[in-house]
C-alpha positions as CSV (number, residue, x, y, z in Angstrom):
1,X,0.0,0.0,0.0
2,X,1.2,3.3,-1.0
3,X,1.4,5.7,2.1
4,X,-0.6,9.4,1.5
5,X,1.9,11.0,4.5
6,X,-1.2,14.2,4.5
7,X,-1.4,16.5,7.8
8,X,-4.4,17.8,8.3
9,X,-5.1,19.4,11.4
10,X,-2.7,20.8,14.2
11,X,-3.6,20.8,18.0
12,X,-1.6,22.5,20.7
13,X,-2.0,21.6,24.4
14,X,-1.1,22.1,27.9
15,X,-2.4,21.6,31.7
16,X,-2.8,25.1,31.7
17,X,-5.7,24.8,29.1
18,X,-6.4,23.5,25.1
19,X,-5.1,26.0,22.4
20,X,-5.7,25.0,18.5
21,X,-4.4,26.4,15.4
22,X,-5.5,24.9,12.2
23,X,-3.5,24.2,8.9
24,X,-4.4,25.2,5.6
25,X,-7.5,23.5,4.2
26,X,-6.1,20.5,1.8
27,X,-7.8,18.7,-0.8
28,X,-12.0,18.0,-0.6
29,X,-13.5,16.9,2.3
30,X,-10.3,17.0,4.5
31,X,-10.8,15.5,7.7
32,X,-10.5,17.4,10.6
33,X,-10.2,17.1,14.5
34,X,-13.6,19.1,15.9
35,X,-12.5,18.5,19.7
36,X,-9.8,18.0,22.1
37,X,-10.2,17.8,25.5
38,X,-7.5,17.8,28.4
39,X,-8.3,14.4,29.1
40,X,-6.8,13.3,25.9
41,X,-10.3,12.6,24.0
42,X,-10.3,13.4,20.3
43,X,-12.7,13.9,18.0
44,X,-12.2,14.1,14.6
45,X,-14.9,14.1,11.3
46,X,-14.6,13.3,7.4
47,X,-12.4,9.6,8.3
48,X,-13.6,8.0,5.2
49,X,-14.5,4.3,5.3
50,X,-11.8,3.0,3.2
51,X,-8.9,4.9,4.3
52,X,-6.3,4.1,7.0
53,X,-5.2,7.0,9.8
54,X,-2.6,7.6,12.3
55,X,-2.5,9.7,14.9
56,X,1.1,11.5,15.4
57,X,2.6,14.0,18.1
58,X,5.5,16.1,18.7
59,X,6.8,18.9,21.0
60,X,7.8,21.2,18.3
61,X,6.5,22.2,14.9
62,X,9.5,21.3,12.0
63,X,10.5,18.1,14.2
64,X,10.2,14.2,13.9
65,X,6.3,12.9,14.3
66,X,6.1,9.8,17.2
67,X,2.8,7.7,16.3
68,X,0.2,7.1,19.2
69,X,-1.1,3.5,19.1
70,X,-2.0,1.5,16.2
71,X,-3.2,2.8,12.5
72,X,-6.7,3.6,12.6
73,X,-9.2,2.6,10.3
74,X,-12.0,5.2,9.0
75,X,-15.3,4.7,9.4
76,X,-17.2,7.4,7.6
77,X,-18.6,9.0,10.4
78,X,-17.5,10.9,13.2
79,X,-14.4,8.9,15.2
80,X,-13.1,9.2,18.7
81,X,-9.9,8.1,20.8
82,X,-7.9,9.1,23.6
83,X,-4.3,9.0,23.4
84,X,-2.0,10.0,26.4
85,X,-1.2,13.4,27.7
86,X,2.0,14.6,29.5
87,X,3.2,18.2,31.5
88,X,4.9,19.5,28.4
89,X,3.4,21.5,25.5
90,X,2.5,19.0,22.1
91,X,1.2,19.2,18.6
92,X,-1.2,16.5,17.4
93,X,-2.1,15.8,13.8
94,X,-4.1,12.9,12.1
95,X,-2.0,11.5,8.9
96,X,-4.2,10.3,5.5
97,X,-2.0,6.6,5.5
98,X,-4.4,6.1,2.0
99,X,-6.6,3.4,1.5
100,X,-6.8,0.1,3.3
101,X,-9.1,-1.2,0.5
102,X,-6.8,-3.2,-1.7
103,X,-6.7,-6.6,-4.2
104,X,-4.7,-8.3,-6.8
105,X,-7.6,-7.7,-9.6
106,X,-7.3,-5.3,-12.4
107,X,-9.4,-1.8,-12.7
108,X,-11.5,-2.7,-15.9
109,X,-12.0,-5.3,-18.3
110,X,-9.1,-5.0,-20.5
111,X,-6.8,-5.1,-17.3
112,X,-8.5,-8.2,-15.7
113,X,-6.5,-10.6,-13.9
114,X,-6.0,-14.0,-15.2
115,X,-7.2,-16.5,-12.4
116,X,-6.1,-19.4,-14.6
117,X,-7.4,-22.1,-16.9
118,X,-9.7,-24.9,-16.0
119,X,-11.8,-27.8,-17.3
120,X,-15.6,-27.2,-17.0
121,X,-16.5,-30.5,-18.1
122,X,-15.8,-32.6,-16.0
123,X,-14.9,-32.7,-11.8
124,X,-14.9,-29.4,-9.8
125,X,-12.0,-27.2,-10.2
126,X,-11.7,-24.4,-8.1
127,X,-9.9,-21.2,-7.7
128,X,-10.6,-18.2,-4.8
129,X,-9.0,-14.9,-4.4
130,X,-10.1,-12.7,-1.4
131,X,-9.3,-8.7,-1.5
132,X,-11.2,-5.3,-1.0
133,X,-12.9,-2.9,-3.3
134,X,-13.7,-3.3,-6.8
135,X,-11.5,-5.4,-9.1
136,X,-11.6,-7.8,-12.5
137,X,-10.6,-11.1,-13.2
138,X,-10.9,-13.5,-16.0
139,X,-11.1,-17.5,-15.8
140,X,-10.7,-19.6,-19.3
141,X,-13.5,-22.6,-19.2
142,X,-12.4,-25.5,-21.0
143,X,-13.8,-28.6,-23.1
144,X,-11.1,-30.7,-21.6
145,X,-13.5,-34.1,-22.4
146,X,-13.4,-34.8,-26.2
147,X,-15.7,-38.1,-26.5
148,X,-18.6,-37.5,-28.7
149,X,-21.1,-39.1,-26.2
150,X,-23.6,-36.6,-24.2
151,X,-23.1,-35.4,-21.3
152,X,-20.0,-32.7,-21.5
153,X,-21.7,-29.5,-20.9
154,X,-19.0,-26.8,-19.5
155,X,-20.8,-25.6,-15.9
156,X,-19.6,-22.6,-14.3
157,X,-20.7,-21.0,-11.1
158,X,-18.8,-18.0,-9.3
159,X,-20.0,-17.2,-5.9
160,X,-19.2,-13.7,-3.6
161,X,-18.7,-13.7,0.2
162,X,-18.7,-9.7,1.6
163,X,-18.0,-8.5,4.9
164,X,-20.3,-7.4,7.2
165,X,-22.0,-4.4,6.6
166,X,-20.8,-4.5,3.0
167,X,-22.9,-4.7,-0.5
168,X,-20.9,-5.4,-3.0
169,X,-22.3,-6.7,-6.6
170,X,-21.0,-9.6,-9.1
171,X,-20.9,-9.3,-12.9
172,X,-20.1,-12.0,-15.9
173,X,-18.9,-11.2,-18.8
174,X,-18.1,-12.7,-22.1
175,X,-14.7,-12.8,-24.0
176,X,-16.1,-9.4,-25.8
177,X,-16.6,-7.6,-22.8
178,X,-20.1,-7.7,-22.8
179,X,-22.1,-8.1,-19.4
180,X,-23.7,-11.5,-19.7
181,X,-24.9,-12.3,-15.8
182,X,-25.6,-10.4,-13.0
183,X,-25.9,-10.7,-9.3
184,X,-27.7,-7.7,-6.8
185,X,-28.6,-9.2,-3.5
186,X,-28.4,-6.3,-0.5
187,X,-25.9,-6.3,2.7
188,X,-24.4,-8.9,3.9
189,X,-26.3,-11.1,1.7
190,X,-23.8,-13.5,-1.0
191,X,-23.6,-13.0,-3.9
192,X,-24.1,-16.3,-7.1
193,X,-24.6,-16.5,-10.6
194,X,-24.5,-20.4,-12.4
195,X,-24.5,-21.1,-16.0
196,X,-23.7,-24.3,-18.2
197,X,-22.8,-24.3,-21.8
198,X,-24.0,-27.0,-23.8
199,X,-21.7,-29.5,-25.4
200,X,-23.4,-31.1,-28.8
201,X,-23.8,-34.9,-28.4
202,X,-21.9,-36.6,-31.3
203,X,-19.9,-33.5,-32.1
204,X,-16.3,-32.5,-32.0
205,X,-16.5,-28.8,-32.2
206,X,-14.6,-27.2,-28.9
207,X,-17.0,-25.6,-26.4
208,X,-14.0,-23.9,-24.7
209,X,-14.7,-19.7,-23.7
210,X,-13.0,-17.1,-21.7
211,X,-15.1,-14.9,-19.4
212,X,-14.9,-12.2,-17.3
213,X,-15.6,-11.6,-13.5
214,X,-16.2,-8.1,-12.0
215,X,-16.6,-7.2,-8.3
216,X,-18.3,-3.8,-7.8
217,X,-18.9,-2.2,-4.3
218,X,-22.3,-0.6,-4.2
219,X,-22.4,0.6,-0.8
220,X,-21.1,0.2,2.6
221,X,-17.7,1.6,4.1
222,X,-15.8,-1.6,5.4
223,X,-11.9,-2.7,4.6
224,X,-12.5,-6.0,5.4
225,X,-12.3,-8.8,2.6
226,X,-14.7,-10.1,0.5
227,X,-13.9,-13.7,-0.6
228,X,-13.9,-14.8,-4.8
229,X,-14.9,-18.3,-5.6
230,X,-14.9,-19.8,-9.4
231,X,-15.9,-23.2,-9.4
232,X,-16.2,-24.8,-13.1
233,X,-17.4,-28.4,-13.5
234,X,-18.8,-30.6,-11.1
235,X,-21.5,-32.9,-10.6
């Protein structure tokens, strides 16, 4: 993951009392600390969902930045946490770390992500890939059984696990581009689309196809994984 090293807000405090001096307002939405109490309670809006944060201090401006805890994740609303508070003078600042939502897939259909080459036409063959946010993939079905009998149909079925609070859609598409299936249950529900391919009986033409898989997020902020299954053949 690439780090986004993005300051956003500076805070000054003291046990003599809580003085605050904001930095220049940077790029859309920028998220910024709304509270700071002596106690060491923070409060800070605009931490997108699918972005990672950490919360720095130092004792003067133009020196090194010592983190406080663990990276936070955002959670696009407003976020809370204490970190600890000593005699001296300190500046606090929340750092943009860039997104947490990340996967091996490619960002459109030309770019998809070979996921390998299976038969379809015979017993299950499987292949899963877990990651976060949209991505594309492509899987090659093929007619691995030549015999000129009936019963070689190619069946495919690709299936979506999401993380909780998380509704994410799957599309199929051929080896044009072109959206064959489609899958739209709501949050936290699965998504599954099957489809078989008929194999002429008493034929030797080559069923064999390419197709593409698409995972699109349609709502929900959540960096957790969803889970990519394509299973070809099988009973």
């Amino acid at each position: 993951m690439r780090k986004l090293f993005v300051p956003l807000m500076l805070w000054a405090i003291s046990l003599a009392g809580l003085l605050s001096q904001p930095a220049p307002a940077q790029a859309q939405a920028p998220t910024r600390i709304s509270s700071f109490a002596p106690n060491g309670t923070m409060v800070w809006t605009n931490a997108q969902g699918d972005r990672v944060y950490r919360i720095q201090t130092t004792t003067k401006p133009g020196q090194s930045w010592t983190n406080l805890g663990s990276d936070v994740q955002g959670t696009g609303t407003v976020m809370q946490v204490t970190v600890p508070m000593t005699n001296a003078l300190a500046f606090f600042r929340i750092a943009d770390m860039g997104t947490c939502c990340t996967n091996n897939g490619g960002t459109n259909f030309s770019s998809a992500v070979s996921l390998g080459a299976y038969c379809a036409d015979g017993l299950a063959n499987q292949v899963s890939v877990s990651g976060c946010g949209n991505a594309w993939y492509r899987v090659r079905a093929n007619e691995c059984n030549t015999s000129l009998g009936p019963g070689n149909d190619l069946k495919v079925n690709v299936t979506l696990t999401v993380p909780a609070g998380m509704d994410y859609d799957l599309y199929l598409y051929n080896s044009s581009g072109t959206q064959t299936y489609g899958s739209f249950q709501g949050v936290n529900t699965p998504e599954a689309i099957s489809f078989t391919v008929a194999d002429p009986a008493f034929t030797t033409s080559n069923e064999s196809f390419d197709f593409g898989i698409e995972v699109r997020r349609y709502s929900g902020l959540n960096c957790a994984a969803w889970t990519l299954t394509a299973t070809l053949g099988g009973p």
